[in-house]
DOKERO-601856 format. One line per field, with one value per residue: residue in one letter; residue number from 0; x, y, z of N, C-alpha, C in turn. Coordinates in Angstrom, 1 decimal, padded with zeros to 4 digits. Layout:
BEGIN
residu = a,... .
num = NUM,... .
n.x = X,... .
n.y = Y,... .
n.z = Z,... .
ca.x = X,... .
ca.y = Y,... .
ca.z = Z,... .
c.x = X,... .
c.y = Y,... .
c.z = Z,... .
//
This chain:
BEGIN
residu = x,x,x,x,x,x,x,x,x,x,x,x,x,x,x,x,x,x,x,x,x,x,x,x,x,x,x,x,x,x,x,x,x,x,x,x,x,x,x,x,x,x,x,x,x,x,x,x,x,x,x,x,x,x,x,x,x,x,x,x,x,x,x,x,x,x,x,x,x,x,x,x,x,x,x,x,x,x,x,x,x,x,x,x,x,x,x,x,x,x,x,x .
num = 0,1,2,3,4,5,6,7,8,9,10,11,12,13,14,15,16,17,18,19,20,21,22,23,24,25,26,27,28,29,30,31,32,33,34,35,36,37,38,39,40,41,42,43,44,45,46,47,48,49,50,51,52,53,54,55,56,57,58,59,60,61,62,63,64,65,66,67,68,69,70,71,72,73,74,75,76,77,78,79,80,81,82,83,84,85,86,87,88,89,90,91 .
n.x = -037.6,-036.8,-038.3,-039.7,-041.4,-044.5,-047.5,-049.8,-053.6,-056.3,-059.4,-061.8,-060.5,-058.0,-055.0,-051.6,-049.0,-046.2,-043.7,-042.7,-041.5,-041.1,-039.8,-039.2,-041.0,-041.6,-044.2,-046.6,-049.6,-050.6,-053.1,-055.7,-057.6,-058.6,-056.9,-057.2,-055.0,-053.1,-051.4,-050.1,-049.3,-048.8,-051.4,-053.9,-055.7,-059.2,-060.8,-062.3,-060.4,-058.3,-055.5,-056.2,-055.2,-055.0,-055.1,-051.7,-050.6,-048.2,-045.9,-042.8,-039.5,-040.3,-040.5,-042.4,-043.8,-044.2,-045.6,-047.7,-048.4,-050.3,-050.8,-050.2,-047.0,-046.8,-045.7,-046.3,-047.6,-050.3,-053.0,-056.7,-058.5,-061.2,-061.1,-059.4,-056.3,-053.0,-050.0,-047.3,-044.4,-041.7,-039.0,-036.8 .
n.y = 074.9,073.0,072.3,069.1,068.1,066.1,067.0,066.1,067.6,068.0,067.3,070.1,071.8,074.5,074.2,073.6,074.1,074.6,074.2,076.0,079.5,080.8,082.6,082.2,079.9,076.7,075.3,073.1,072.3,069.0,067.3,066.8,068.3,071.9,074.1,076.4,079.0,080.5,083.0,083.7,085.7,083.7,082.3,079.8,081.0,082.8,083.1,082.0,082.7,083.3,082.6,080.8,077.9,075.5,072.2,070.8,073.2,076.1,077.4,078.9,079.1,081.7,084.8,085.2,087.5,088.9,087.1,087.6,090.6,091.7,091.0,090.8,090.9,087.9,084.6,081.9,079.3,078.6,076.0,075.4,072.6,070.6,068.0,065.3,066.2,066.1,068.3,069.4,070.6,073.0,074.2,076.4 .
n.z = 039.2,036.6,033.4,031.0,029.8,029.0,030.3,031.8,031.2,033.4,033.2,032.4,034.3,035.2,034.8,036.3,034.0,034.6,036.7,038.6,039.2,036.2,033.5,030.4,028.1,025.9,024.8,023.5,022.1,022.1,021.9,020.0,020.4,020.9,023.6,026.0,027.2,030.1,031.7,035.2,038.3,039.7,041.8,040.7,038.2,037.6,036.1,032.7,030.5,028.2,025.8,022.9,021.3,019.2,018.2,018.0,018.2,019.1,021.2,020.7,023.3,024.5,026.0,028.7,029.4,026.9,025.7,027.1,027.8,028.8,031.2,034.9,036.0,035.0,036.1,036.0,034.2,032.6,031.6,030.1,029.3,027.4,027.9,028.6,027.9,026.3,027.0,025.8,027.4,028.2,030.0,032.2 .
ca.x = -037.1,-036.5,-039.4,-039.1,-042.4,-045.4,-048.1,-051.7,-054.6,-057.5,-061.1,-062.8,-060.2,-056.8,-054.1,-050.5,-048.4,-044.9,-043.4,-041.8,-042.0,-040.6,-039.7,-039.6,-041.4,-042.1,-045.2,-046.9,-050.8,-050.5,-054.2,-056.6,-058.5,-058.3,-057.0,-056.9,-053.6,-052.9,-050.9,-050.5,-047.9,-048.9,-052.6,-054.9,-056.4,-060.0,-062.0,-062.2,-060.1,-056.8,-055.3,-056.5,-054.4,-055.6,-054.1,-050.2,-050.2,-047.7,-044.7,-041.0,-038.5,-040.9,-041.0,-044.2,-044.2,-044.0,-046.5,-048.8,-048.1,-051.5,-050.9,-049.4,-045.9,-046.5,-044.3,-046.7,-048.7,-051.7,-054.2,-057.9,-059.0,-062.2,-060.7,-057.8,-055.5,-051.8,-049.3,-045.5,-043.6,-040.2,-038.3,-035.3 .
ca.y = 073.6,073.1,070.8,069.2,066.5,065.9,067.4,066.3,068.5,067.6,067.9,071.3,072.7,074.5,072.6,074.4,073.4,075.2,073.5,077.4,080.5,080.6,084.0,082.1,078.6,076.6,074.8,072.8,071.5,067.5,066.7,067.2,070.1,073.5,074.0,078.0,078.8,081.9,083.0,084.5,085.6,082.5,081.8,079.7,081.8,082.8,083.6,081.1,083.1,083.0,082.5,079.5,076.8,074.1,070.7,071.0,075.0,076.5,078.7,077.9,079.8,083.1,085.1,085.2,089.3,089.4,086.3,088.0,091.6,092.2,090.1,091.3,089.8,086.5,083.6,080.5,079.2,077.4,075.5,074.5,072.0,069.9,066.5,065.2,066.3,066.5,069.9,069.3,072.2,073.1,075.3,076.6 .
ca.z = 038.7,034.9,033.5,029.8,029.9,028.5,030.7,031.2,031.7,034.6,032.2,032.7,035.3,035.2,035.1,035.9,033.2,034.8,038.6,039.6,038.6,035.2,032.3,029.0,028.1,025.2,025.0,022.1,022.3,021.4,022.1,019.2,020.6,021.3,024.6,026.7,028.0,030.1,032.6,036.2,039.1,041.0,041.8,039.7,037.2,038.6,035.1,032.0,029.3,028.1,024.4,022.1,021.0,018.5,018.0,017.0,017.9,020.5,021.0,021.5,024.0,024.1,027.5,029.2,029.4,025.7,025.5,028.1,028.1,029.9,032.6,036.3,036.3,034.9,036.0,036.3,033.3,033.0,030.6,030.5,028.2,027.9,028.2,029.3,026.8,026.5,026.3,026.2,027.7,028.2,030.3,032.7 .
c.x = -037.4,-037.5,-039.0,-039.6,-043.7,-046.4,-049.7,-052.4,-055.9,-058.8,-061.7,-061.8,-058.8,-055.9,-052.9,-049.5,-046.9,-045.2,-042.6,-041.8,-040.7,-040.5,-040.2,-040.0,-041.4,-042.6,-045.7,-048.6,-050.5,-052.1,-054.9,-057.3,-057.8,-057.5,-056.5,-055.5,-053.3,-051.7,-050.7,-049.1,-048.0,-050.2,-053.1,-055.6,-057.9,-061.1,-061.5,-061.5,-058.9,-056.5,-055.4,-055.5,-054.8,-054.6,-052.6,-049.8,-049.2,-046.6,-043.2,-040.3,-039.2,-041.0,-042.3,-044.5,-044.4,-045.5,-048.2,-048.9,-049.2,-051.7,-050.0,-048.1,-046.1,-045.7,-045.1,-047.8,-049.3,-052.7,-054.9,-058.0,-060.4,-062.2,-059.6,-057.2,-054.2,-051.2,-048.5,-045.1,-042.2,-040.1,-037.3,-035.9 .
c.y = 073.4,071.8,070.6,068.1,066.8,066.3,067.1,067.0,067.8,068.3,069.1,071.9,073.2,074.0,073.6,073.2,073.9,074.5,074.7,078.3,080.8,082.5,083.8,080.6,078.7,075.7,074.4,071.6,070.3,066.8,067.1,068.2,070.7,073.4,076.1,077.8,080.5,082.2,084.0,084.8,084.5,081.6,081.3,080.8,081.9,083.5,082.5,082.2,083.1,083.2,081.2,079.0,076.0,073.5,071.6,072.1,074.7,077.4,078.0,079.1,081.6,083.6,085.8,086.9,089.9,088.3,087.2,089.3,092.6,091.8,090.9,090.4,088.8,085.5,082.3,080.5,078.1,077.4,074.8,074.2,071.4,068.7,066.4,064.9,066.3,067.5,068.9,070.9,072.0,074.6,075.3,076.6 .
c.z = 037.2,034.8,031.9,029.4,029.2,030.0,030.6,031.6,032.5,033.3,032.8,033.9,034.6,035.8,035.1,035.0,033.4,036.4,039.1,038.5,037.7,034.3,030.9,029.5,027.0,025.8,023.6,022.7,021.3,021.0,020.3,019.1,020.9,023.0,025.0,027.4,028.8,031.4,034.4,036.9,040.4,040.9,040.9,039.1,037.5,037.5,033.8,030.7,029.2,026.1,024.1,021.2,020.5,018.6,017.2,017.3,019.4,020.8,021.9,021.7,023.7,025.8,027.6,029.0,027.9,025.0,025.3,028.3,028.8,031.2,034.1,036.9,036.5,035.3,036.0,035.0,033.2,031.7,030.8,028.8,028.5,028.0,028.6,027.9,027.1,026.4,027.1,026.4,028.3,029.0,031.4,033.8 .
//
């Protein structure tokens, strides 16, 4: 299902920021802080690391394998913050 919203993050947990298994996204951190972003082929993510995002950072229309090219066929992505922050994301 194609999403194209503002997205809040749950404090200290991961938060999926994609509603189906997705190729390319853009995404853009709104909040002030940093926030981790990483991705998987489904499951919550099951260790705290990912790529760092400060305020204002993010990537437009990039696919995940090119993002993530360490990952195991990515299709769902996800971000921990330390507060309830916002990320806008976009995709097909």
């Amino acid at each position: 299902m194609a999403r194209n919203e503002t997205v809040i993050l749950v404090p200290n947990q991961w938060t999926e920021i994609t509603n189906s298994d997705v190729t390319k996204i853009t995404f853009v951190n709104q909040s002030n802080f940093k926030i981790l972003v990483t991705a998987t082929d489904g499951p919550i993510p099951n260790k705290n690391s990912g790529m760092i995002f400060a305020s204002n950072e993010g990537v437009a229309s990039v696919e995940l394998a090119i993002l993530f090219p360490g990952a195991n066929n990515p299709k769902r992505v996800w971000c921990l913050g330390e507060s309830t922050q916002e990320v806008f994301v976009s995709h097909a």
